[in-house]
N, C-alpha and C positions, 0 to 999 in steps of 0.2 A: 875356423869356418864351421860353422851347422850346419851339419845336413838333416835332415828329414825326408822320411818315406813313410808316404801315407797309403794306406789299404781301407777302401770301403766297399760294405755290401748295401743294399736293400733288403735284408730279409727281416726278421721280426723284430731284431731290436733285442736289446735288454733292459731290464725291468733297473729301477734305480738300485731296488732293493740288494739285488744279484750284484751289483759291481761293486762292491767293495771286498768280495772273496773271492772276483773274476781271476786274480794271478796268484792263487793260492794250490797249493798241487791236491790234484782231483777234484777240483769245484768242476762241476758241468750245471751248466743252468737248466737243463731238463732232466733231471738222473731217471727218468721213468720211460723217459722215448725208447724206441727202439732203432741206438745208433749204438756204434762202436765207441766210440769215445771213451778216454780214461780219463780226462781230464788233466792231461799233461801240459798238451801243447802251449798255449798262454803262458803257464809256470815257465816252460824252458824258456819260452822266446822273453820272459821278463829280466830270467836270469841271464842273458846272453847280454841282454841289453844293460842288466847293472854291472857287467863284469870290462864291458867297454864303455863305462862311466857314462852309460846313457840313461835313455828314460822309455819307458813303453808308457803312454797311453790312449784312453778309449775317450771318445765321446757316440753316446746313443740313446737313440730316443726310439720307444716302442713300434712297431708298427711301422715305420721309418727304415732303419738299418743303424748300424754303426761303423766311426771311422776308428780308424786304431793308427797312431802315430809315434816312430821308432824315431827316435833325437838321438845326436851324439855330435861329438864337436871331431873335427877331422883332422890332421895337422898335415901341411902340405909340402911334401919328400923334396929335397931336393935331388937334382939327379946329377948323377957323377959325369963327365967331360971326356 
């Protein structure tokens, strides 16, 4: 079975340019704002997601927001009697 969980914002969006080093450890797509950020978070949650043989991805568009969607296939327990 597949599951998916999807997470969407409305805020800026990312640029096309920027997603291809979005799940790379310390890419932040502003490094000049003034936010906390280390640019972790994405990294781990990709690695979480390839170490239970799933998948992280983004779809977004500027201005818009973006959806970010966790896959993984599930297998279903049976349960003892």
């Amino acid at each position: 079975m597949l599951i998916q969980i999807k997470c969407r914002d409305f805020g800026p969006g990312i640029k096309a340019t920027d997603l291809a080093n979005l799940f790379k450890p310390y890419s932040r797509q502003a490094p000049d704002s003034n936010n906390d950020s280390h640019g972790l978070g994405l990294f781990v949650c990709n690695r979480i997601a390839e170490n239970m043989k799933g998948k992280l991805s983004v779809e977004s568009t500027v201005n818009e927001g973006s959806e970010f969607t966790f896959s993984f296939k599930a297998e279903r327990l049976e349960q003892d009697t």
